[in-house]
N, C-alpha and C positions, 0 to 999 in steps of 0.2 A: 192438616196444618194449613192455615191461612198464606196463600202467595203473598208474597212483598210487594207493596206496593210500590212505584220506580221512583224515584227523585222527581223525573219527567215529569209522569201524570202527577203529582202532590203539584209540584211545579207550574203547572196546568192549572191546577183546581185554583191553587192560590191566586194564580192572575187573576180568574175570570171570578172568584168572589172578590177579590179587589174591586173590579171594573161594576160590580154591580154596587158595592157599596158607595162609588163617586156618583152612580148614578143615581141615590137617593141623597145625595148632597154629603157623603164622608168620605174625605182624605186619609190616608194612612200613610201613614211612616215609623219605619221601626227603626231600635237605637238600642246602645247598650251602656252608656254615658247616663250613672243613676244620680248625678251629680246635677244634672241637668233634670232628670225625671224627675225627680222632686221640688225641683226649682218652678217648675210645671207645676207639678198637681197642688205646691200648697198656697195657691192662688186661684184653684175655682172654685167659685160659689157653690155650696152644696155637694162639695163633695167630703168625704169623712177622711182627717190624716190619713197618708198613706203608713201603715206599721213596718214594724221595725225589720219585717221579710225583705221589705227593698227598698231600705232604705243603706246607704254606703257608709253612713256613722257607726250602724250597727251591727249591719253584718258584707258578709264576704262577697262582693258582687264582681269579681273577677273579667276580665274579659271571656268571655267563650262558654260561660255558667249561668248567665242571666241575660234576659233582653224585655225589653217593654214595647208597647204598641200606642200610639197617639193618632188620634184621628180629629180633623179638622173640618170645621163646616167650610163654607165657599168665600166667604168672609174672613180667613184663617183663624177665626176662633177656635178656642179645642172645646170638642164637642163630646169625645170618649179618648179613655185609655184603660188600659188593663198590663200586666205584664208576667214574668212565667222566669221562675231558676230551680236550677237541676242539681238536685242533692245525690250524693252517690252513699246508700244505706245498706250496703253490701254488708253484712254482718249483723246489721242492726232493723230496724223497723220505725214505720212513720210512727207510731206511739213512744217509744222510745227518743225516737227524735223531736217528737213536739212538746213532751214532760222533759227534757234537759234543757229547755229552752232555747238549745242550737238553730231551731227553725227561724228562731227571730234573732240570735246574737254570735257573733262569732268567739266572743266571751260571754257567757252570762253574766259569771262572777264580777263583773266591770262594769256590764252595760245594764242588766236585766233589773235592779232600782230595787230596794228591799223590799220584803211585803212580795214578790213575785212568786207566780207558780203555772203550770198545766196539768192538767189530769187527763189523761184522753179514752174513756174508756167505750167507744166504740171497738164492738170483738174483733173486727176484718183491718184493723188500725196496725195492730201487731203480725201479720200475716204480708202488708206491702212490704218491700224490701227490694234492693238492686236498684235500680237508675231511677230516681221518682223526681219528676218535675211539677213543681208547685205552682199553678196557675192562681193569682189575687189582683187583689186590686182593682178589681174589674167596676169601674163607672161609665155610666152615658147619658150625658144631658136630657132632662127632660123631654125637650122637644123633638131627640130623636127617638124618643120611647115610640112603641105601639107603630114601627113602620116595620116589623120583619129582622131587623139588624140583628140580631140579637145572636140567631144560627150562623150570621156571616161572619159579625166578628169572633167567636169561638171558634170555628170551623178554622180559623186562617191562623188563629193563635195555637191551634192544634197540627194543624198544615208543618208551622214554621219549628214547631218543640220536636215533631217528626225527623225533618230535615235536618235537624240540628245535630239532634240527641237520638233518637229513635228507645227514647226509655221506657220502661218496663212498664210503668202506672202513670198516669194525669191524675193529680188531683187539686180539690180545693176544696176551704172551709167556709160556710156558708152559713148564716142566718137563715132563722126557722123560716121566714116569711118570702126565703127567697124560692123553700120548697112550696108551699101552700101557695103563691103562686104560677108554680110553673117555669119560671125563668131557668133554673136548674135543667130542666127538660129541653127547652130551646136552645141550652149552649150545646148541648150532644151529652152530658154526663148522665151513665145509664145506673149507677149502684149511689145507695146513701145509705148514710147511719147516724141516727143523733149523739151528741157530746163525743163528736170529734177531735173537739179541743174546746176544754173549759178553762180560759185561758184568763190569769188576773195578772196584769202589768200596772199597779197602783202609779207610778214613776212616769207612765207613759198614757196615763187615763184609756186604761183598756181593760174591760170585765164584760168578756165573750164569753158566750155560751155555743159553741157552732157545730154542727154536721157537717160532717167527713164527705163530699160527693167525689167516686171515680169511675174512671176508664181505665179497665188493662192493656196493656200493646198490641194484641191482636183483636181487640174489642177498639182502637184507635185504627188499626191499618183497617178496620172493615168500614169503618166510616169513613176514611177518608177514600174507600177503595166505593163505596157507593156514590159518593158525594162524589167523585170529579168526573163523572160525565155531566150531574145539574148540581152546578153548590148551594143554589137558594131551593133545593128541592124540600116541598112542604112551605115556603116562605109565598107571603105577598109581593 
């Protein structure tokens, strides 16, 4: 069995990948106000709506169940964000969960727009279950592309879902192209499967097609249990 990894050292790690991300010119700060997160993101250039996971129209973004990450160049412009809420699927399974459309509404019946649907059939979809936090949303300005960032800022949004929630799986849905190149790889998620969620939200202009990528709790405490002696370990 994997030791726990302590508050402390998570604690630890998070600072010092913090500290390296100001040093390539990104600011962080986290928040749990989606009312605001959104007021944010749907005002930068190039970045695609945020869906209806975090968004607070549509679904349940509680105090203490959801938080997001903004980061700011030197300029205070926002240069990334991403953010991460924790479903509790005790009973049930993340395929289950994302064919009811619950993932994205806290009614469907109300919110989810006729013409909607999900299908998820990746095999290992129906087998996640218990405390599962959903990491999306994840954007970062062009120009911080191709510096490294990529391991920090996942690293610290894994750090903080740890801290939080200490849940059972991380996962996220993902575009084929974000496997084929690698990006998948750099955030830490070590399993994928395609048509994780084929997802049609005609009401909300949304016909995904996406891969399932995770991490299990002790596959999360071993990274974060390697990573906080060097957090940019492998990074430029």
């Amino acid at each position: 069995m994997l030791r726990n990894v302590t508050a402390l050292e998570v604690s630890k790690y998070i600072y010092a990948a913090d500290e390296l991300a100001r040093r390539s010119g990104l600011h962080l700060t986290m928040g749990d106000d989606f009312e605001e997160y959104v007021g944010i993101t749907s005002r930068l250039p190039g970045k695609p709506a945020t869906t209806p996971n975090f968004r607070p129209d549509c679904s349940d973004l509680s105090f203490g169940n959801a938080f997001w990450i903004i980061g700011r160049d030197r300029e205070g412009r926002v240069a990334h964000v991403q953010a991460m809420r924790l479903d509790d699927l005790s009973g049930t399974n993340i395929a289950e969960h994302l064919e009811s459309l619950r993932a994205c509404f806290t009614d469907p019946n109300v919110k989810a727009g006729p013409g909607s649907s999900c299908i998820s059939s990746a095999p290992t979809a129906r087998r996640i279950t218990g405390l599962v936090a959903y990491h999306g949303d994840i954007w970062l300005r062009e120009d911080f592309r191709g510096r490294g960032l990529a391991t920090l800022i996942g690293r610290i949004a894994f750090g903080l879902a740890w801290a939080k929630w200490s849940p059972d799986f991380i996962y996220a849905l993902v575009a084929g192209w974000n496997i084929e190149k690698g990006i998948v790889d750099r955030y830490g998620y070590l399993h994928r499967e395609p048509h994780g969620s084929v997802l049609r939200l005609p009401a909300h202009r949304i016909d995904d097609d996406d891969w399932i990528v995770w991490l299990t709790r002790d596959e999360l405490l071993r990274t974060l249990s390697r990573s906080s002696a060097s957090p940019a370990r492998g990074e430029n």
